[in-house]
FIKOL-798196 format. One record per atom (N, C-alpha, C, O): residue in one letter; residue number from 1; x, y, z. Coordinates in nm, 4 decimals. Layout:
<rs>
R  vomi  tiro        xx        yy        zz
R     A   NUM         X         Y         Z
...
</rs>
This chain:
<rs>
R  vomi  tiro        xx        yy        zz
R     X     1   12.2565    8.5119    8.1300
R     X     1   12.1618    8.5529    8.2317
R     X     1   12.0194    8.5233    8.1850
R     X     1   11.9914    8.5562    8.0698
R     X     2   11.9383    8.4727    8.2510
R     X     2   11.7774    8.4371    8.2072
R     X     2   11.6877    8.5217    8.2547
R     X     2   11.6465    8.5356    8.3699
R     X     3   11.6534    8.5921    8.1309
R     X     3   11.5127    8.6282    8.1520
R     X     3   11.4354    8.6568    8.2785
R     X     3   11.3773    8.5627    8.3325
R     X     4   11.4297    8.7652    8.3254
R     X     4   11.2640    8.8011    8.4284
R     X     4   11.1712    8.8474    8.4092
R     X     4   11.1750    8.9324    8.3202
R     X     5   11.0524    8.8258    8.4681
R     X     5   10.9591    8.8994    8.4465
R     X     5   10.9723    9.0947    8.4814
R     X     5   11.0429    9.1448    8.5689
R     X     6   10.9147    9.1429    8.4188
R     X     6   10.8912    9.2756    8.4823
R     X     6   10.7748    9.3265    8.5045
R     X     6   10.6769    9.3014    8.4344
R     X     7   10.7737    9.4355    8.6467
R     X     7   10.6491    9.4866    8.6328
R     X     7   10.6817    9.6288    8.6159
R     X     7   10.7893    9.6884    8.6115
R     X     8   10.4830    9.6905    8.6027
R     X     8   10.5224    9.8508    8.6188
R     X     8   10.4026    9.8520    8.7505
R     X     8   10.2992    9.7988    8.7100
R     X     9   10.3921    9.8952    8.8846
R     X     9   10.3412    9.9416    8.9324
R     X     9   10.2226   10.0609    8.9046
R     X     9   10.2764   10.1657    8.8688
R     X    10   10.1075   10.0680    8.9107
R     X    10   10.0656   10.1783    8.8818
R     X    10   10.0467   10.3444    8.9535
R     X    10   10.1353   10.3723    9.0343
R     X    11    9.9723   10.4200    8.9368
R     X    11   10.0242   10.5304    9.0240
R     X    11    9.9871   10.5067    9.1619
R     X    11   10.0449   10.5377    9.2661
R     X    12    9.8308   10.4181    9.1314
R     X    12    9.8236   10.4342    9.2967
R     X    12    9.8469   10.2794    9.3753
R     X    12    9.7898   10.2340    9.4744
R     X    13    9.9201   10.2388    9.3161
R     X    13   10.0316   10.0977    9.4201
R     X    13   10.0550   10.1593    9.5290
R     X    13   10.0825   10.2786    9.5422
R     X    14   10.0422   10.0616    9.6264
R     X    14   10.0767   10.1484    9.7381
R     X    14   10.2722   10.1129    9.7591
R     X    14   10.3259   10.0033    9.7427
R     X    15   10.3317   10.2263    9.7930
R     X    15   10.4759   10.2359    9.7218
R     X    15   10.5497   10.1439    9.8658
R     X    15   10.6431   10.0683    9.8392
R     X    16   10.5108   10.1536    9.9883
R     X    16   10.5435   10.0309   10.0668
R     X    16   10.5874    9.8925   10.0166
R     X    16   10.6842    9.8227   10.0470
R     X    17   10.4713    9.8718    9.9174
R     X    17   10.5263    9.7374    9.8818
R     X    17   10.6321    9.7396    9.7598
R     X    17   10.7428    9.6861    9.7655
R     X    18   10.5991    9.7849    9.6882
R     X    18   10.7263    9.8292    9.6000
R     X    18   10.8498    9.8317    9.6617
R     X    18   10.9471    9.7637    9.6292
R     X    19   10.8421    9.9248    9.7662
R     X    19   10.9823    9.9222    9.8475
R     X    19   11.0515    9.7980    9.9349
R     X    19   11.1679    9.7813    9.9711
R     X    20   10.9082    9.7028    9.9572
R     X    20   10.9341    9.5944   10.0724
R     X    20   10.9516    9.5047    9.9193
R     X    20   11.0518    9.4345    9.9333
R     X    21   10.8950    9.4842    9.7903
R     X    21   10.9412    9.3941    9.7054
R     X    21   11.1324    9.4273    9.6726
R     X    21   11.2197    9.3410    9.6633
R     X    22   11.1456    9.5436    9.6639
R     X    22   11.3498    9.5465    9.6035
R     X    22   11.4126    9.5255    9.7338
R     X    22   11.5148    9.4603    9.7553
R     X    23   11.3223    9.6031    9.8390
R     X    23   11.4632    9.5473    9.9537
R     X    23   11.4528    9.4106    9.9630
R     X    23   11.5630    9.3871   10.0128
R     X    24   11.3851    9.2742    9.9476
R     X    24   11.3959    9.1926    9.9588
R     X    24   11.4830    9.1049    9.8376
R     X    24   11.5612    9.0135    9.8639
R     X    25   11.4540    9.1496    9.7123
R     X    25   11.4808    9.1323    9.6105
R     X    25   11.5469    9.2640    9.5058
R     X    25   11.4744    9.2644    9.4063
R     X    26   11.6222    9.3402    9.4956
R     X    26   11.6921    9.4317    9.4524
R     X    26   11.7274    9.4168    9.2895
R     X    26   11.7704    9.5093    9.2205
R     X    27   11.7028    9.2939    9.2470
R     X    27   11.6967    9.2869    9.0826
R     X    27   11.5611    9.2883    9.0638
R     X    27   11.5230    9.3098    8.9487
R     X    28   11.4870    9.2721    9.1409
R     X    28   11.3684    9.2659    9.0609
R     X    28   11.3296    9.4152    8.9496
R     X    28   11.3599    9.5281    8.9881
R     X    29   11.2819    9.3990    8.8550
R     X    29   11.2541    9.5098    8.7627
R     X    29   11.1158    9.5847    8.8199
R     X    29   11.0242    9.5460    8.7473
R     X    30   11.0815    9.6460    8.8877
R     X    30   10.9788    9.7006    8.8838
R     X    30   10.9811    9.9085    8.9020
R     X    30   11.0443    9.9804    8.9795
R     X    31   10.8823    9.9415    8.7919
R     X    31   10.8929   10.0543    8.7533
R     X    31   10.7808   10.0956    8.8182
R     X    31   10.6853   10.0182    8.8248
R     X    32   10.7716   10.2709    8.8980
R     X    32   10.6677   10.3041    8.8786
R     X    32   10.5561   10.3971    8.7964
R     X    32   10.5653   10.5197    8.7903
R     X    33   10.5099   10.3636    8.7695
R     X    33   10.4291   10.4717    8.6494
R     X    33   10.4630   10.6061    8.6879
R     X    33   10.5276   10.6668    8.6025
R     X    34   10.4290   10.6873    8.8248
R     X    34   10.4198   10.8303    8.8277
R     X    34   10.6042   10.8489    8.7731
R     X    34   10.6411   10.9593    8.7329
R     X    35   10.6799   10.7589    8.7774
R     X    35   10.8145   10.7915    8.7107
R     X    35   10.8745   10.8016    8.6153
R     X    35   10.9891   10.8340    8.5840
R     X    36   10.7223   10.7483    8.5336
R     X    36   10.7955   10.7737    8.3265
R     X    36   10.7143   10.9018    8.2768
R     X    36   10.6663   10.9969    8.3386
R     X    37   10.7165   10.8771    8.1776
R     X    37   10.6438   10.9447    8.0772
R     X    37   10.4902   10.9739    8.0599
R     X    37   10.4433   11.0711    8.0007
R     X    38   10.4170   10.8689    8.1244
R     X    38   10.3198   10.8570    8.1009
R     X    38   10.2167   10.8612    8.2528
R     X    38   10.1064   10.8142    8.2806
R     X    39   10.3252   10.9485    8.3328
R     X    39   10.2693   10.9677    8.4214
R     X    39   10.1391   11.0565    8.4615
R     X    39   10.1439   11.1794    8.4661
R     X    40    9.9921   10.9613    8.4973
R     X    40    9.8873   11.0673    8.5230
R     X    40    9.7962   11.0260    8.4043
R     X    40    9.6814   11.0704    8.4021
R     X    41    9.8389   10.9456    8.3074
R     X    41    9.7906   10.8411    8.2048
R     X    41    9.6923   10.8059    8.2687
R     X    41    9.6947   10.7962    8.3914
R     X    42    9.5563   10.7726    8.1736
R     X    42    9.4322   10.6682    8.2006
R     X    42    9.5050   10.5447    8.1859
R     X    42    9.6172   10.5259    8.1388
R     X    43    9.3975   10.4408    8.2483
R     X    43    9.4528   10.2641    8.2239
R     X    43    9.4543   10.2549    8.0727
R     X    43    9.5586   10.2071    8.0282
R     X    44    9.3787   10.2835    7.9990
R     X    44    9.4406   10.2333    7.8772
R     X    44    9.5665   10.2902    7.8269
R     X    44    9.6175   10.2248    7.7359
R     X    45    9.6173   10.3764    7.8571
R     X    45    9.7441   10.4341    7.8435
R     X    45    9.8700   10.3518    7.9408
R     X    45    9.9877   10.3284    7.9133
R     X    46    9.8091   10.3289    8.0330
R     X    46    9.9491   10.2763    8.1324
R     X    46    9.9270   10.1495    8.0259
R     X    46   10.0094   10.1409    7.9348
R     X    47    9.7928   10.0261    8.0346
R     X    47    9.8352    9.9202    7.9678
R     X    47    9.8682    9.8960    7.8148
R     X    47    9.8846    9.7912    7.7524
R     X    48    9.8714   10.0007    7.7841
R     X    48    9.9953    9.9904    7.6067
R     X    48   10.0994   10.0211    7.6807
R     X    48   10.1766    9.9256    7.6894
R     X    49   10.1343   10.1166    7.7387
R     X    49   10.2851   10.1175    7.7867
R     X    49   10.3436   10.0011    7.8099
R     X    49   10.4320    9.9434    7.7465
R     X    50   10.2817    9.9689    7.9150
R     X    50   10.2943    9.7927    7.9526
R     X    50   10.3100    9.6907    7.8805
R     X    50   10.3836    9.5932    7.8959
R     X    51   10.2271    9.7207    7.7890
R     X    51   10.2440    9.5979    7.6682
R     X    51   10.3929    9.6218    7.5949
R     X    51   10.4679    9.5312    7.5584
R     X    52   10.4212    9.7867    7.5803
R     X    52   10.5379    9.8091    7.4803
R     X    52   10.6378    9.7565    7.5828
R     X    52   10.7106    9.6631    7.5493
R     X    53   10.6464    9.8047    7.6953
R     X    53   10.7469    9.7566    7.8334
R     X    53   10.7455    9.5588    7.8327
R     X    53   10.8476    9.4912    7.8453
R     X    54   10.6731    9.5298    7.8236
R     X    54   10.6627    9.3962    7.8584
R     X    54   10.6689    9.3843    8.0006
R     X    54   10.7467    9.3171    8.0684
R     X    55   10.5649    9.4678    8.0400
R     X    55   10.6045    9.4570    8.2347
R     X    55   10.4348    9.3797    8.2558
R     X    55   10.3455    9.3829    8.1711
R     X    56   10.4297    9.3331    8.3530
R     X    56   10.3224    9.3084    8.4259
R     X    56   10.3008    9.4076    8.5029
R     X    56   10.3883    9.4665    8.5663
R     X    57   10.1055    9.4502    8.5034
R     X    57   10.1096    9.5911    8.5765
R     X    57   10.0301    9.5111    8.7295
R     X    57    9.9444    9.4228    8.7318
R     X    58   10.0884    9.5724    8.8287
R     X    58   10.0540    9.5476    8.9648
R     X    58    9.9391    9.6586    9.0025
R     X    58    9.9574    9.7739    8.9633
R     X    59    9.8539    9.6356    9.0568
R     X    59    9.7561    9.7602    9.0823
R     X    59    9.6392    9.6928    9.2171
R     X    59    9.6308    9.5788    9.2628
R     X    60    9.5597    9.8225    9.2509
R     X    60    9.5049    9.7746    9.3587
R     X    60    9.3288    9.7967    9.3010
R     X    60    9.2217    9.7659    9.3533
R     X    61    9.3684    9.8728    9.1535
R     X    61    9.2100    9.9016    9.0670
R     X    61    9.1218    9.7639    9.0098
R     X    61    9.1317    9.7345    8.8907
R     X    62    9.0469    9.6930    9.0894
R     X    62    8.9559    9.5620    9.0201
R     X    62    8.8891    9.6209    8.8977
R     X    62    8.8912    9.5810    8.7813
R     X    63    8.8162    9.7486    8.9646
R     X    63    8.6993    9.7900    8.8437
R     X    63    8.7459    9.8543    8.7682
R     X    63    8.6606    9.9027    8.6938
R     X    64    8.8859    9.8957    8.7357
R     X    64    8.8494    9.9681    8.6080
R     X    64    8.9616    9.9341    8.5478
R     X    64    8.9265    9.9237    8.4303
R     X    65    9.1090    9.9028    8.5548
R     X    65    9.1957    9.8174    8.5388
R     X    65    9.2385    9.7088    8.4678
R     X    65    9.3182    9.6840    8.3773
R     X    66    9.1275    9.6284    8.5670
R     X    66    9.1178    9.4847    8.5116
R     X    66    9.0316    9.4868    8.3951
R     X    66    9.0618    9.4077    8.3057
R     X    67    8.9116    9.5747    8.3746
R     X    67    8.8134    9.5881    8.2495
R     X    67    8.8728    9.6244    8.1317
R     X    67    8.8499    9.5682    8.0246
R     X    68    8.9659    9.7374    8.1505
R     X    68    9.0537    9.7515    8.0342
R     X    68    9.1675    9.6495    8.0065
R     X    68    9.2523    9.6778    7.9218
R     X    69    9.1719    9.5566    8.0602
R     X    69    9.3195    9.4584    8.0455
R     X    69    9.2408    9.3356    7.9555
R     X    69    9.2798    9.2703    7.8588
R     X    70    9.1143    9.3345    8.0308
R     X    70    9.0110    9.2089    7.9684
R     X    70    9.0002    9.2621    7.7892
R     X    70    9.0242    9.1992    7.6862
R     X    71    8.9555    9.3977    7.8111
R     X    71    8.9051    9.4655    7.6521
R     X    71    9.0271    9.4438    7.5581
R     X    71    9.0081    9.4270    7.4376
R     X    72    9.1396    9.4439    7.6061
R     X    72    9.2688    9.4392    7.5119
R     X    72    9.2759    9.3144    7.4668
R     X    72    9.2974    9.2895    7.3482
R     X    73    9.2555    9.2084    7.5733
R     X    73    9.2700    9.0572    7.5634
R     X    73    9.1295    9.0407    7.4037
R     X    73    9.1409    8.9770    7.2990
R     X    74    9.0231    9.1205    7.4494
R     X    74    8.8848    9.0402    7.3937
R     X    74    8.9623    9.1032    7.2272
R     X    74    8.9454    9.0258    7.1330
R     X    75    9.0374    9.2282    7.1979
R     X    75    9.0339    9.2842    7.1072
R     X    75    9.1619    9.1977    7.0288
R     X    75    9.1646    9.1950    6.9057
R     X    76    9.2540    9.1362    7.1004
R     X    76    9.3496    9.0565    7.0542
R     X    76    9.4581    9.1437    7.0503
R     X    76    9.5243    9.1474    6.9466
R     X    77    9.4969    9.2346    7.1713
R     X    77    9.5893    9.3648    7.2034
R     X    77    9.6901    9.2559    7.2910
R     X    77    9.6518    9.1648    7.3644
R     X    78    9.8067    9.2886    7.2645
R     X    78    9.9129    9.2145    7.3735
R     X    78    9.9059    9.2666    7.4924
R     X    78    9.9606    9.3767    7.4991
R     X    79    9.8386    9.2122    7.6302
R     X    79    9.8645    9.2435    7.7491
R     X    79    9.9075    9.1506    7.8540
R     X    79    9.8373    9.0546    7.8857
R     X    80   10.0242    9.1767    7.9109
R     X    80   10.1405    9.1163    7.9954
R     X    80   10.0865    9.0701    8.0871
R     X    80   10.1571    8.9993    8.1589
R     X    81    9.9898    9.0823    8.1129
R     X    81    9.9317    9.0654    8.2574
R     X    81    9.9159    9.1911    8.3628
R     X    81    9.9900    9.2878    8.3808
R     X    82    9.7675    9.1462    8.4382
R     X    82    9.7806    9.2430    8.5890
R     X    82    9.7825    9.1599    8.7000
R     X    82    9.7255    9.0508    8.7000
R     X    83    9.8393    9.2003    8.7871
R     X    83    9.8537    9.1695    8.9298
R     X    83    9.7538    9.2498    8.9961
R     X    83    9.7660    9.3717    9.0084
R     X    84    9.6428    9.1756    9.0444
R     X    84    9.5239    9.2723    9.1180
R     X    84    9.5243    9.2552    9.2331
R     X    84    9.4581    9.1592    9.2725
R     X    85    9.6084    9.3515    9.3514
R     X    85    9.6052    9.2881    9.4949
R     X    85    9.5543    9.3530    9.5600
R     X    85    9.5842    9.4717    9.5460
R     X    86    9.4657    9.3244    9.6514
R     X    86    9.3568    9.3406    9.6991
R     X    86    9.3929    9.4204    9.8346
R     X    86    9.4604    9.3528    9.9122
R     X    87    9.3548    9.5775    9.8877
R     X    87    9.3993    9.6988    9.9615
R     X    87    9.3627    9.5847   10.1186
R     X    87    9.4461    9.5961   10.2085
R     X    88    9.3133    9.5424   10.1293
R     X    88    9.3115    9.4573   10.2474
R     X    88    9.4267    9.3303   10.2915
R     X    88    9.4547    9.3096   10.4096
R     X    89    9.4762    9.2652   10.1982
R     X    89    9.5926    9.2050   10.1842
R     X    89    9.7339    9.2686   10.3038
R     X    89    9.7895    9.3785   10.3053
R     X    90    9.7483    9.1844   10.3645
R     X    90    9.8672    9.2476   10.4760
R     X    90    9.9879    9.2718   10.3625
R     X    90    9.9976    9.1857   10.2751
R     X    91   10.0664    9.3679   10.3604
R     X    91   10.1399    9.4247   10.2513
R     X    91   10.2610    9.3337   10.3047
R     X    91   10.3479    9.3680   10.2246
R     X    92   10.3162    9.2487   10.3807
R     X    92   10.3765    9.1811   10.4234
R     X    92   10.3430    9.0319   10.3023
R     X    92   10.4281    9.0109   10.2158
R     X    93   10.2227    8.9443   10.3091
R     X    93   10.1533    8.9204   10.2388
R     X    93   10.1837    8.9427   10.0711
R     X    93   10.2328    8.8479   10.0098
R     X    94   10.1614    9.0363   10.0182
R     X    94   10.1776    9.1388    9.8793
R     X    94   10.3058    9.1178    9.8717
R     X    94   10.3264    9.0562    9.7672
R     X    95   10.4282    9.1422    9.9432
R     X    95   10.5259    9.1398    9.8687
R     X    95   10.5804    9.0173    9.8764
R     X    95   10.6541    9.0017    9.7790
R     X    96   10.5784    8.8993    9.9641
R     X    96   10.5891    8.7661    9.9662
R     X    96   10.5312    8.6804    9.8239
R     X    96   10.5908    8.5873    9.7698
R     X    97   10.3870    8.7448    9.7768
R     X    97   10.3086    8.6504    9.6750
R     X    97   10.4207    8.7356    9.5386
R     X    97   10.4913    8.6743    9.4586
R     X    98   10.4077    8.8676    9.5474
R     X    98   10.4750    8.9202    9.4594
R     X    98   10.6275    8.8978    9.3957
R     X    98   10.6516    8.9237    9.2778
R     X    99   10.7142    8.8533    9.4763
R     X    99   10.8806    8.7765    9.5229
R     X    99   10.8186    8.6752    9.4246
R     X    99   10.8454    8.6779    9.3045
R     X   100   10.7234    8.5733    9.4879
R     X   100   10.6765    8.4268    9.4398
R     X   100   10.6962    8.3945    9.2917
R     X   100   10.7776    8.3183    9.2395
R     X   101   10.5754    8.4925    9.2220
R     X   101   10.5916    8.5240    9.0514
R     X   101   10.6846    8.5259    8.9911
R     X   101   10.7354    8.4520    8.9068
R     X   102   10.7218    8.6637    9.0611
R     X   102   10.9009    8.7075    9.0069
R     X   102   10.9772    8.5753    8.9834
R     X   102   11.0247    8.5422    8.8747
R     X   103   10.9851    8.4874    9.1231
R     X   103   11.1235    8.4067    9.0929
R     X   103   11.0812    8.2822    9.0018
R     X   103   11.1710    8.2094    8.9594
R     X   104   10.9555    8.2567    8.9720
R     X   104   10.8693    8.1379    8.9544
R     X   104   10.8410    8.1306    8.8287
R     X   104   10.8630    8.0263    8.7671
R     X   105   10.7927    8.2291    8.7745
R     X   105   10.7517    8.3147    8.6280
R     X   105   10.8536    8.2968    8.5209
R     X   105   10.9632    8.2512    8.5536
R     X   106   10.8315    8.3257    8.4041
R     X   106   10.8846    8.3060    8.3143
R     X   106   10.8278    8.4306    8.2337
R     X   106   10.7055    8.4441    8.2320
R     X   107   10.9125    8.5283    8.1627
R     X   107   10.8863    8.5892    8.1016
R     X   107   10.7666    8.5481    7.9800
R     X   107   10.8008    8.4673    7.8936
R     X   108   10.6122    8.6121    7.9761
R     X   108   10.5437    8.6230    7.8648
R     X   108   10.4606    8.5025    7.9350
R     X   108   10.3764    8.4512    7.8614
R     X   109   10.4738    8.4382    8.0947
R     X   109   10.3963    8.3011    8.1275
R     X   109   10.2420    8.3886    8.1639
R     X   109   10.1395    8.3236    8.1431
R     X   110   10.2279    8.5183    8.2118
R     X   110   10.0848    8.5506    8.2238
R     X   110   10.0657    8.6621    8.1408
R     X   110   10.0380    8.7717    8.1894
R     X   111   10.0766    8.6461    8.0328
R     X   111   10.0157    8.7191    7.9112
R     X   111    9.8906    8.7021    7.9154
R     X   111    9.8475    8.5972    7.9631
R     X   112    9.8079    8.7949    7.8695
R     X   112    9.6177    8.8186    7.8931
R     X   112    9.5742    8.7550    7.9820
R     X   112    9.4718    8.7011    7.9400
R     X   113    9.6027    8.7130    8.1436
R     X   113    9.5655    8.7077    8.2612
R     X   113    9.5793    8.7943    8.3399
R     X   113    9.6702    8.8770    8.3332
R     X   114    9.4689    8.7902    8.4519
R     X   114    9.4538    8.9232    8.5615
R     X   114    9.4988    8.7934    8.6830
R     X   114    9.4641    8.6766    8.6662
R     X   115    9.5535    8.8245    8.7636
R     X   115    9.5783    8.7798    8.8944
R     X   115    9.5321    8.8345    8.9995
R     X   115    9.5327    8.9532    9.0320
R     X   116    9.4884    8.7371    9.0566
R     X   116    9.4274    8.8255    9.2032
R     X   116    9.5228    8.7744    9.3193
R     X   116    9.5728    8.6620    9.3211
R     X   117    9.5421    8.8772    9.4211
R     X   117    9.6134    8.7905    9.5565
R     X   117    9.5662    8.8734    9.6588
R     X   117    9.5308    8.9912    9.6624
R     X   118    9.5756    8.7686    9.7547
R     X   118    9.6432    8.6854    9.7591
R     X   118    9.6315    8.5711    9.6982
R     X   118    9.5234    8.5162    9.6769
R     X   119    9.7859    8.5093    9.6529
R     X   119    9.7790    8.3554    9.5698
R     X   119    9.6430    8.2472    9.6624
R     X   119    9.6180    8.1330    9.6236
</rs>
């Protein structure tokens, strides 16, 4: 079996798409934060999780998110990547670009990149 990417959703993903990404796709790995351990965590806490997970974190936070994902990158911290999708994005949209990665991706292919979408 080969390799997928994974993500972790963060708390405030909006959970629609989460739900419209497995019903379309039902292997896909995606976790949501308010469901582990580290639920209620600052971003630098979700993105070590992330890094230990090897998930890509999906989120809708530009400003504060993506600043801590950059600081890990500048510090030479392993970060998987974020998915930054933008609250205006038709969530129809979001889980189509999101499917895309998943099937396209290669585990460890957006390590210390932020993504924005729509693609």
């Amino acid at each position: 079996m080969t390799e997928t990417v994974r993500f972790a959703a963060d708390e405030n993903f909006h959970a629609d798409i989460v739900r419209g990404v497995l019903r379309r796709r039902p292997s896909t790995s995606i976790v949501r934060v308010q469901d582990t351990d580290i639920r209620g965590g600052t971003d630098p806490i979700v993105l070590e999780w992330a890094a230990r997970e090897g998930r890509i974190v999906l989120t809708h936070d530009a400003r504060t998110m993506t600043r801590y994902a950059y600081d890990r990158v500048r510090r030479g911290s392993h970060m998987p990547g974020i998915i930054e999708v933008r609250r205006s994005v038709q969530k129809s949209r979001a889980i189509a670009d999101i499917l895309l990665i998943a099937e396209c991706s290669l585990p460890g292919e957006w390590e210390g990149q932020v993504i924005y979408l729509p693609l």
